[in-house]
N, C-alpha and C positions, 0 to 999 in steps of 0.2 A: 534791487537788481531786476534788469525788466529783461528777458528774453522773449524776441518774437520769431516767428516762425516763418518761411524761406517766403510761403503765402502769403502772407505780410509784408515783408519786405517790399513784392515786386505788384504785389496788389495796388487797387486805386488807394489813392491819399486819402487820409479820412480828414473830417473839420480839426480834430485834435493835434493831430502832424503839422496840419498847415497854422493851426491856433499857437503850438507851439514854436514853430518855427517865426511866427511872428515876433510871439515873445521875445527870442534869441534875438532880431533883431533892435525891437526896442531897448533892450539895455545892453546893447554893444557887445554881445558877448561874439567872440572869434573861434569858436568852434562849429562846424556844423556836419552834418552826416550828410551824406551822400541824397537822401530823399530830402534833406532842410534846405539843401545846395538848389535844388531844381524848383525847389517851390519860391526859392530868393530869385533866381532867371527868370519863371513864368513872371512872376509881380512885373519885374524890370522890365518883360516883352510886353505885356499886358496893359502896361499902367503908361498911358501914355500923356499923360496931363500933368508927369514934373520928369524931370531928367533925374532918372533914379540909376546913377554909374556906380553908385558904392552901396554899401553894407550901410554905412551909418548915413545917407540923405535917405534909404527906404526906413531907416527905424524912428526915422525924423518926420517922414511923411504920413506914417503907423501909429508915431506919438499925438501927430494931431488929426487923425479920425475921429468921427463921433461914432457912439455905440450901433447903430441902423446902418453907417455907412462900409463899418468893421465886419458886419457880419455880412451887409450884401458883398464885401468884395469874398471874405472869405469864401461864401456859396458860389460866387463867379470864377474863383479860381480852383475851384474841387473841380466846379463841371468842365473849365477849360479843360484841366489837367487829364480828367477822365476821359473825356474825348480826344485828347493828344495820345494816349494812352492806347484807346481803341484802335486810332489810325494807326499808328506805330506797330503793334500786332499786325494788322491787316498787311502793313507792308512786309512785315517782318515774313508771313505767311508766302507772300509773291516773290518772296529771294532771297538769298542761301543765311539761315542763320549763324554759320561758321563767320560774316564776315558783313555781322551785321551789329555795327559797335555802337550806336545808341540805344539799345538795350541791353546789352551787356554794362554797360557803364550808369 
């Protein structure tokens, strides 16, 4: 049983989140959390050299990485992500958080 803490939750992605959330996609599995969900959108925004519209052409595209190429995307999408992260604060700071739903969600 893994309980993480609220700081965690809304904290930056670590490699493990995103390592696992790969996971999930290479063998099809159809559940994912809410922080697994955003690291499968950054891939599909990010990754613009195959048409990744579904869940199973990205675990398809995942299955044939090479190991160099797995971990450079992984570290390209922590730093994306952290830096989507930081601007999103920044915004979040310049206007009303009552009505500011991409961090809420």
């Amino acid at each position: 049983m893994h309980h993480a803490s609220k700081k965690q939750e809304e904290g930056p992605m670590s490699e493990i989140e995103i390592v696992n959330a790969f996971t999930k996609l290479i063998f099809g599995e159809d559940i994912y959390s809410a922080r697994e969900l955003c690291i499968v959108e950054a891939l599909q925004t990010l990754n613009t050299g195959f048409l990744c519209d579904s869940r199973n052409a990205a675990g398809e595209y995942l299955r044939n990485l090479g190991v160099r190429e797995m971990i450079e995307l992984v570290s390209g999408l922590q730093e994306w992500l952290a830096d989507c992260s930081e601007s999103a604060i920044s915004n979040r700071q310049r206007t009303n958080p009552a009505t500011d739903i991409f961090l809420r969600s």
